[in-house]
C-alpha positions as CSV (number, residue, x, y, z in Angstrom):
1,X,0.0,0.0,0.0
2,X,1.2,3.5,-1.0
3,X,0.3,7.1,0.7
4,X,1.0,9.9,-2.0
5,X,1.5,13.3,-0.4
6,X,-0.2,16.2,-1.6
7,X,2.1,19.0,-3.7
8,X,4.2,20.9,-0.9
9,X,3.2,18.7,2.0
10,X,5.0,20.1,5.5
11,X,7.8,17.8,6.4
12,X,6.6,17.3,10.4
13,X,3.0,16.4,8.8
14,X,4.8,13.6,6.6
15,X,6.8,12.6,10.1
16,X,3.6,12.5,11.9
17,X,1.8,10.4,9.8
18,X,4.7,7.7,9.6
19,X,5.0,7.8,13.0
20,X,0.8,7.1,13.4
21,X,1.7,4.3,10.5
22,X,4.7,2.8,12.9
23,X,2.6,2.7,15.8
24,X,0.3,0.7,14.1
25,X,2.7,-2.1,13.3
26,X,3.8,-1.5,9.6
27,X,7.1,-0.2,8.3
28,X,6.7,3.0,6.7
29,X,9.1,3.9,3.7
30,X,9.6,7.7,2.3
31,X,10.0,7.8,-1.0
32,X,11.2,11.3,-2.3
33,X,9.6,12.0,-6.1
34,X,10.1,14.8,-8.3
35,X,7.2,16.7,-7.4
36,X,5.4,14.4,-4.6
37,X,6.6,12.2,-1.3
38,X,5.3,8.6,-1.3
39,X,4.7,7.1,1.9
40,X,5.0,2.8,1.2
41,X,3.4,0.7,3.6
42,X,5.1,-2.5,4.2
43,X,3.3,-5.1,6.8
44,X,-0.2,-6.4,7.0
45,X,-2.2,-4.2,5.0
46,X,-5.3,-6.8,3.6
47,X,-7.7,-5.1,6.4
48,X,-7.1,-1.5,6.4
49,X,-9.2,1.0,4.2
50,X,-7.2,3.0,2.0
51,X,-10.5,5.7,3.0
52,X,-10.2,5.5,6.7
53,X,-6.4,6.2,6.0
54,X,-6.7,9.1,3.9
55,X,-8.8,10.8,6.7
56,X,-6.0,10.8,9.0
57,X,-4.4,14.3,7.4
58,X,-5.5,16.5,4.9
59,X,-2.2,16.6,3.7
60,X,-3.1,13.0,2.4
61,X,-3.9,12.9,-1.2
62,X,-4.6,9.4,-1.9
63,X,-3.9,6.0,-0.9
64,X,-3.3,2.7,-3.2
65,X,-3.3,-0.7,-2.8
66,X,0.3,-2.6,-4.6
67,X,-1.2,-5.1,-6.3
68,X,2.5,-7.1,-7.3
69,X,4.0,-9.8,-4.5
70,X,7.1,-7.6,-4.6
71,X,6.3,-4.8,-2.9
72,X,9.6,-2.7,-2.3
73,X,10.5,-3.5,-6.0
74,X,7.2,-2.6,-7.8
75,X,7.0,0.3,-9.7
76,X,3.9,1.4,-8.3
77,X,5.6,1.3,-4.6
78,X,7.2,4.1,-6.4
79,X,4.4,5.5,-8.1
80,X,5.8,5.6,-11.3
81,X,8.9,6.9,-10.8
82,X,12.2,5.3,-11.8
83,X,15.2,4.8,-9.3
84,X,19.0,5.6,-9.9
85,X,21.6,3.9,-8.7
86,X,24.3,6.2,-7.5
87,X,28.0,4.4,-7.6
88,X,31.1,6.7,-6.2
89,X,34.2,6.0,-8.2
90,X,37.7,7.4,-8.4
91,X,36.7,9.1,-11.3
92,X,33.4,10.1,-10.6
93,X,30.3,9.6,-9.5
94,X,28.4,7.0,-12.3
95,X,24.5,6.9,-12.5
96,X,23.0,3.9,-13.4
97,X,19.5,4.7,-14.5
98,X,16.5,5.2,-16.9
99,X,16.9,8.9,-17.5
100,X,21.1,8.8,-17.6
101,X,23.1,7.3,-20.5
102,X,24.0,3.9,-21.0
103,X,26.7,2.4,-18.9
104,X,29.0,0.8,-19.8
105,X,30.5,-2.2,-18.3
106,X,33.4,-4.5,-19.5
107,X,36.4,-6.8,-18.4
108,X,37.2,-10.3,-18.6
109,X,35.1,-13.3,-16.7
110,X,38.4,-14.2,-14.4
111,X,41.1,-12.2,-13.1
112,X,44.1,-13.8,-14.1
113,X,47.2,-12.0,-13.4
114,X,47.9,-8.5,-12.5
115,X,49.2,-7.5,-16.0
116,X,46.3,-8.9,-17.5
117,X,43.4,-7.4,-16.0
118,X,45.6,-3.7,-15.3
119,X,45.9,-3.8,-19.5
120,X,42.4,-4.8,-19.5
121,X,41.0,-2.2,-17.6
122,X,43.0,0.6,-18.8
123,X,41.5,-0.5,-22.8
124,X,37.9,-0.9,-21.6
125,X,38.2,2.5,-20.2
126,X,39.3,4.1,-22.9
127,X,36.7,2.7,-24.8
128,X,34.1,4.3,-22.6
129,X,33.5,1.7,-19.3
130,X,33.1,3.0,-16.6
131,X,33.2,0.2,-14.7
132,X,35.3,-3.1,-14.8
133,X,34.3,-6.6,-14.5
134,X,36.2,-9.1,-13.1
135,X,36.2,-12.6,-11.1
136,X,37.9,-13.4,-7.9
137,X,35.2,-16.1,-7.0
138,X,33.7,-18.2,-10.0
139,X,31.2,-20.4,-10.0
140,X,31.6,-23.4,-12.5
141,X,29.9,-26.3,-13.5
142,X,32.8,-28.3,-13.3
143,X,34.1,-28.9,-10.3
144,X,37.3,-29.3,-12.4
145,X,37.0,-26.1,-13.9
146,X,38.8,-22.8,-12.8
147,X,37.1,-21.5,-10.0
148,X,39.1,-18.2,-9.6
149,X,41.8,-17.3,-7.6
150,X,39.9,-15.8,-4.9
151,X,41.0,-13.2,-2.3
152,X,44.2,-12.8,-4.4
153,X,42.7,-11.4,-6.9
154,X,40.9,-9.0,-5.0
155,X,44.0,-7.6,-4.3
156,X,44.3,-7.2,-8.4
157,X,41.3,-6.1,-8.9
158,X,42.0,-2.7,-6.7
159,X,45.3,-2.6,-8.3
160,X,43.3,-2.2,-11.6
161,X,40.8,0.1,-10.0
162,X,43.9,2.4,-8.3
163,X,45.5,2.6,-12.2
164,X,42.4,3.2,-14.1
165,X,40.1,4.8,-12.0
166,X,37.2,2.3,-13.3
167,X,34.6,1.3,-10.8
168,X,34.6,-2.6,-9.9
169,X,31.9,-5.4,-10.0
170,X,32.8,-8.8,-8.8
171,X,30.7,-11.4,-7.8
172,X,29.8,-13.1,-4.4
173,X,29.4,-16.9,-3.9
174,X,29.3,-17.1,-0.3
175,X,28.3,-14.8,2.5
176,X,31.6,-15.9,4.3
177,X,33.4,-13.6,2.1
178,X,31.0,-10.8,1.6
179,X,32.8,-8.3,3.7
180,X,36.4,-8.4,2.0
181,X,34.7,-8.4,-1.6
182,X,33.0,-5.6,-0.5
183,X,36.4,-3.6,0.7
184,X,36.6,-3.7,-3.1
185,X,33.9,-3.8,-5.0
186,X,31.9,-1.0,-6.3
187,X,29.2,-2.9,-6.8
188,X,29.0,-6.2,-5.5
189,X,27.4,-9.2,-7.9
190,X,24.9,-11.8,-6.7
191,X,25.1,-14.5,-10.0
192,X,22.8,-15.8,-11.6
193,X,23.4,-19.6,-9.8
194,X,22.7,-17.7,-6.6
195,X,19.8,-15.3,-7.7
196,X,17.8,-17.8,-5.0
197,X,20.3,-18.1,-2.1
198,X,18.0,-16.3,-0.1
199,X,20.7,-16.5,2.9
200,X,23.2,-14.6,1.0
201,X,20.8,-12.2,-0.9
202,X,19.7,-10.8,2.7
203,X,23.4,-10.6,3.6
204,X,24.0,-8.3,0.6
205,X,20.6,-6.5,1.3
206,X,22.1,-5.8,4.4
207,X,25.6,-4.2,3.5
208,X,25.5,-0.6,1.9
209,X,27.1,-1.4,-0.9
210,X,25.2,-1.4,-4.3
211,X,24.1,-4.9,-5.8
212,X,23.8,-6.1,-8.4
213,X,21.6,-8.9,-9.4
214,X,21.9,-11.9,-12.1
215,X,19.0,-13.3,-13.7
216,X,18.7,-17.1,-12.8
217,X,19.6,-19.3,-15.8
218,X,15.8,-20.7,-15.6
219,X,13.9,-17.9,-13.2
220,X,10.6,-16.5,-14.4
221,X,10.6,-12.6,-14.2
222,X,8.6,-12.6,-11.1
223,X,11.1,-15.5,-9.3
224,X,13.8,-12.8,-10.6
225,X,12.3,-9.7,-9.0
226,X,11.1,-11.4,-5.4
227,X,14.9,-11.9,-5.4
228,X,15.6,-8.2,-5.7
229,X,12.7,-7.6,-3.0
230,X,14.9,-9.9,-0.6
231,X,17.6,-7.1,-1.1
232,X,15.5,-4.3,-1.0
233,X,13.4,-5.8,2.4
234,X,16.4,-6.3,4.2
235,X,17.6,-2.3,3.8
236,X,19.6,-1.8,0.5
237,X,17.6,0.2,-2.0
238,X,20.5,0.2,-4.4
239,X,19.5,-2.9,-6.6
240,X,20.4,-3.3,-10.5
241,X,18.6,-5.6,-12.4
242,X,21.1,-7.7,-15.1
243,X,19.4,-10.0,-17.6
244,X,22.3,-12.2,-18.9
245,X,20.0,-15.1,-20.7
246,X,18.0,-18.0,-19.9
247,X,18.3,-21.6,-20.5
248,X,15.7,-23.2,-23.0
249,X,15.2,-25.8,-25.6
250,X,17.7,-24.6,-28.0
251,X,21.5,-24.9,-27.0
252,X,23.1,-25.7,-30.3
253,X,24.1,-22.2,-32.0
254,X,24.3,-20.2,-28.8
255,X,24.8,-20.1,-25.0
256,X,21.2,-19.0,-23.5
257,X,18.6,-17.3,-25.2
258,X,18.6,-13.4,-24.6
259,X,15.7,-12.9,-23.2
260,X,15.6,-8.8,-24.6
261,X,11.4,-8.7,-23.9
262,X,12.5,-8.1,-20.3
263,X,13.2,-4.8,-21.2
264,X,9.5,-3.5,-22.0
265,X,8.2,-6.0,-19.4
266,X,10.6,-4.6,-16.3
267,X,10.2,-1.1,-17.6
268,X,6.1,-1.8,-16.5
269,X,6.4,-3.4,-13.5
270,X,9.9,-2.4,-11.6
271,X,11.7,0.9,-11.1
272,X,14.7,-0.6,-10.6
273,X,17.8,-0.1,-13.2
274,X,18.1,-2.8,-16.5
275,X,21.7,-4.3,-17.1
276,X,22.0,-6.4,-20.2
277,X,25.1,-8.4,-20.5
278,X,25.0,-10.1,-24.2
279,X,28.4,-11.9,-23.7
280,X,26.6,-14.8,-21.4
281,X,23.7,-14.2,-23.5
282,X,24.7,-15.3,-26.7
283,X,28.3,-17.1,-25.6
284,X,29.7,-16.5,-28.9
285,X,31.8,-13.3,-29.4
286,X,30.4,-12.5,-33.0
287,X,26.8,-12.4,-31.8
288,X,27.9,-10.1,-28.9
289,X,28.1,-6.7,-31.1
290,X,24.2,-7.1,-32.5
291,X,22.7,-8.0,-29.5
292,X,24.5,-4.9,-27.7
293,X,23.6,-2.7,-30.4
294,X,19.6,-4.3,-30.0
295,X,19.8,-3.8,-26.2
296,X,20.8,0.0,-26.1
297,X,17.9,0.3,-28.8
298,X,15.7,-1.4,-26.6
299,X,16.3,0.8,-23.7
300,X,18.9,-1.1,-21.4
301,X,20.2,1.6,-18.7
302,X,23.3,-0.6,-19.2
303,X,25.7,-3.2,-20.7
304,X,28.3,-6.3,-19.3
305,X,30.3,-7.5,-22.4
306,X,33.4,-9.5,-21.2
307,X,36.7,-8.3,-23.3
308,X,39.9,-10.6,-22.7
309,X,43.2,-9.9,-24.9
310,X,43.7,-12.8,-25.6
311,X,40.2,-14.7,-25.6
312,X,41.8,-18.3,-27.3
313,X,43.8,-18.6,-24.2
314,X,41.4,-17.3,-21.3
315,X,41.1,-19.3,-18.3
316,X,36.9,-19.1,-18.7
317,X,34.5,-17.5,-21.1
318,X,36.8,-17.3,-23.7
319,X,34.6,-18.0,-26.6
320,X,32.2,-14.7,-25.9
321,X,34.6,-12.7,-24.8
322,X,35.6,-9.4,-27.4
323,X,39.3,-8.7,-28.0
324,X,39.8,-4.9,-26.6
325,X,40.6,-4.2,-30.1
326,X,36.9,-5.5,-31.5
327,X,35.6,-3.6,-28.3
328,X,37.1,-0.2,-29.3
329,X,35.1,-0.9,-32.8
330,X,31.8,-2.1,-31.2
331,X,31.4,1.4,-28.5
332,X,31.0,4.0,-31.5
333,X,28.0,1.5,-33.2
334,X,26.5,1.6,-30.0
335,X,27.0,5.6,-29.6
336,X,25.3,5.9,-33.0
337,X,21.5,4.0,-31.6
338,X,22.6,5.7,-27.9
339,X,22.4,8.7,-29.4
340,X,19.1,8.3,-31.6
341,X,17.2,7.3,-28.0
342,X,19.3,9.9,-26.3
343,X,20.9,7.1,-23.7
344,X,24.7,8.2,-24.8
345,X,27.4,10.4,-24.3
346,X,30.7,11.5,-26.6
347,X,32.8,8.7,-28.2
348,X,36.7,9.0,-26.4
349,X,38.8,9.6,-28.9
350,X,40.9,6.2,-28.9
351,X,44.8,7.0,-29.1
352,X,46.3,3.5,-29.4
């Protein structure tokens, strides 16, 4: 349930009705708008009459009923409005969001060696990221497989962030090492194989860090955004959707399926940011480039493409993972459509 504000409402009136909403056993949330303050009601709200509550203050313009299981994340918690992400970086502050420009994210699946992901980093950022991705912690099929080399490449990973400036995102497998990813991270990952460890997303709900969330391989949008509303219930707000493709009956020319309908379908039902990351999407590194291009034209707020520099011999994900060189070449294609939906901001003028 949601409790718009009139226009101009005093702040000790908006106080004093949360306060009266507190005392009555629910949790009430202030959400700032543009023009208006939204008061959301969390709790047990079945029995109350959205009438009898808008008598309590004439300040009270009206009340509505969230219809969605996932409150915190609906867009109508937010009554219509669309949340941004803020991320501090050494650079800057970055914006993830539906009225800023596509961000850009890039980096290799693992982090390797130190000269490796430093080179990385500094030719994804002068392509245009503004943040890089990178592995400490992976999560394989095999057990066999590279699993990362874990908190020593955290230790990388800042090294890259101290040369370059770039903003990091690395992933979180178990709660256990939460808080000395998050020393480093920007943004700290939940993947898509843990989208429902429900123990770990309230640990990350918990921290202040920003998250950001993978789509399970197999999770139905609604499984996907009761998994954001973990997050959000247990006090971060600061929740970025990522669709990275789903598993379905056809496995033989790609990866996953990229499932790019999320777009118009989250854009109606969540505020939350949109992440698209067409690398585990596709798993092939010449569909990457088309299905980047189609997500910035169908209105991502941003984009995770993995760039190796040397993806034959990459310890995982080397098959969809761009060279830097084809990455340079794929930002100004996506400038061109970021710039007819006005999501984009000037090409970098590459020197190398």
């Amino acid at each position: 349930m949601i409790v718009v504000m009139k226009v101009g409402s005093p702040e000790t009136e908006i106080n004093r009705i949360s306060q009266e909403f507190s005392d009555w056993g629910l949790t009430p949330e202030k959400i700032v708008g543009k023009h208006k303050v939204v008061i959301g009601l969390v709790g047990e709200t079945a029995s109350l009459d959205p009438l009898q509550i808008q008598e309590i203050s004439p300040w009270i313009e009206t009340v509505l009923r969230v219809e969605q299981p996932f409150k915190r994340a609906s867009l109508e918690f937010h009554h219509g409005e669309y949340s941004d992400v803020v991320v501090p970086t050494p650079a800057g502050v970055v914006t993830f969001g539906k009225n800023h420009p596509v961000v850009l994210v890039a980096g290799p699946c693992s982090v390797e060696n130190e000269e490796m992901i430093i080179e990385t980093a500094r030719r994804v950022k002068a392509a245009g990221a503004k943040f890089l991705r990178g592995g400490a912690y992976k999560p394989r099929t095999s057990p066999y497989a590279f699993q990362g080399h874990g908190e020593s490449a955290l230790g990388l990973l800042a090294a890259a962030r101290e040369a370059t400036g770039l903003g990091i995102i690395t992933e979180v497998m178990d709660t256990a090492d939460l808080e000395k990813i998050a020393e480093v991270a920007d943004v700290v990952q939940v993947g898509a194989r843990n989208m429902q460890n429900f123990s770990l997303l309230k640990k990350v709900g918990a921290q202040p860090k920003p998250v950001l969330l993978k789509r399970g391989m197999s999770a139905t949008i609604s499984e996907w955004l009761m998994a954001a509303e973990y997050i959000l219930a247990a006090g971060n707000p600061n929740v970025i959707l990522c669709e990275r493709g789903i598993r379905t009956f056809d496995r033989e020319y790609a990866r996953n399926t990229l499932d790019l309908a999320v777009l118009p379908v989250l854009r109606h039902l969540t505020h939350l940011p949109i992440m698209i990351d067409p690398s585990h999407g596709t798993g092939k590194a010449e569909y990457v480039p088309t299905m980047a291009m189609a997500s910035v034209a169908a209105g991502c707020d941003s984009l995770m493409i993995e760039v190796h520099p040397n993806p034959a011999k990459a310890l995982s994900d080397g098959p969809q993972s761009l060279t830097p060189a084809a990455f340079d070449e794929l930002v100004p294609q996506l400038a061109v459509i970021g710039r007819a939906v006005k999501r984009w901001w000037d090409v970098p003028v590459l020197t190398h």
